[in-house]
N, C-alpha and C positions, 0 to 999 in steps of 0.2 A: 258503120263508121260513127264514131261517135262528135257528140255535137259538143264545140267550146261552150263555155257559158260566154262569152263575149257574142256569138255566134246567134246567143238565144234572144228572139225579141219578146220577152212578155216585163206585164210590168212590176213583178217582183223582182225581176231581174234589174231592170231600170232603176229600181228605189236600191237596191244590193250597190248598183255604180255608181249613183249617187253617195253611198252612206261613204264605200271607200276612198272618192276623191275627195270627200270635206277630210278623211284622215289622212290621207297620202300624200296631197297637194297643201293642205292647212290652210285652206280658202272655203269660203259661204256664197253664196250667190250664182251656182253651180245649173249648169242646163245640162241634161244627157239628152241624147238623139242617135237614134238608130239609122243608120247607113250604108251602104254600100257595104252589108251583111255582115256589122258591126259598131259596136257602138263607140259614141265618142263625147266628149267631154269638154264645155264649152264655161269658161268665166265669164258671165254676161256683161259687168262692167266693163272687162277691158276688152273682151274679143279671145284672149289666151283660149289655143282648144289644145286638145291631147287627144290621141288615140288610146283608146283602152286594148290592154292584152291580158290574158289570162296568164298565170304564174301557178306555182305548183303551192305554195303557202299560204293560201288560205283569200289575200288579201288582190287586188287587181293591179297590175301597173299603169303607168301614164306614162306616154311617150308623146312629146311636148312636142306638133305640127306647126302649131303656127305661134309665137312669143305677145300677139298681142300689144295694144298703147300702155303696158305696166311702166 
């Protein structure tokens, strides 16, 4: 079985989810954290987090858990 890259904890991978949610999301001040054997995607000012999913294009998606104080 093969393994997502979502799936992968190392920390080139972590820096990879980071680079794509400053492009996807269009925000800075970005926290990634691996959990519950996946990682996820935290705006530290406001709280906003996303779930990360793998996609077949190259780039990560975000699916938006919790909306945060924006």
């Amino acid at each position: 079985m093969t393994q997502l890259m979502t799936e992968t904890n190392t920390p080139a991978m972590e820096k990879r989810v980071l680079h794509d949610a400053r492009v996807v999301l269009g925000k800075r001040n970005l926290q990634a954290d691996f959990e519950h054997g996946q990682w996820w995607v935290t705006h530290v000012p406001s709280g906003a987090q996303w779930a990360v999913n793998d996609t077949n294009i190259g780039l990560f998606d975000f699916e938006q858990v919790y909306q945060g104080d924006e």
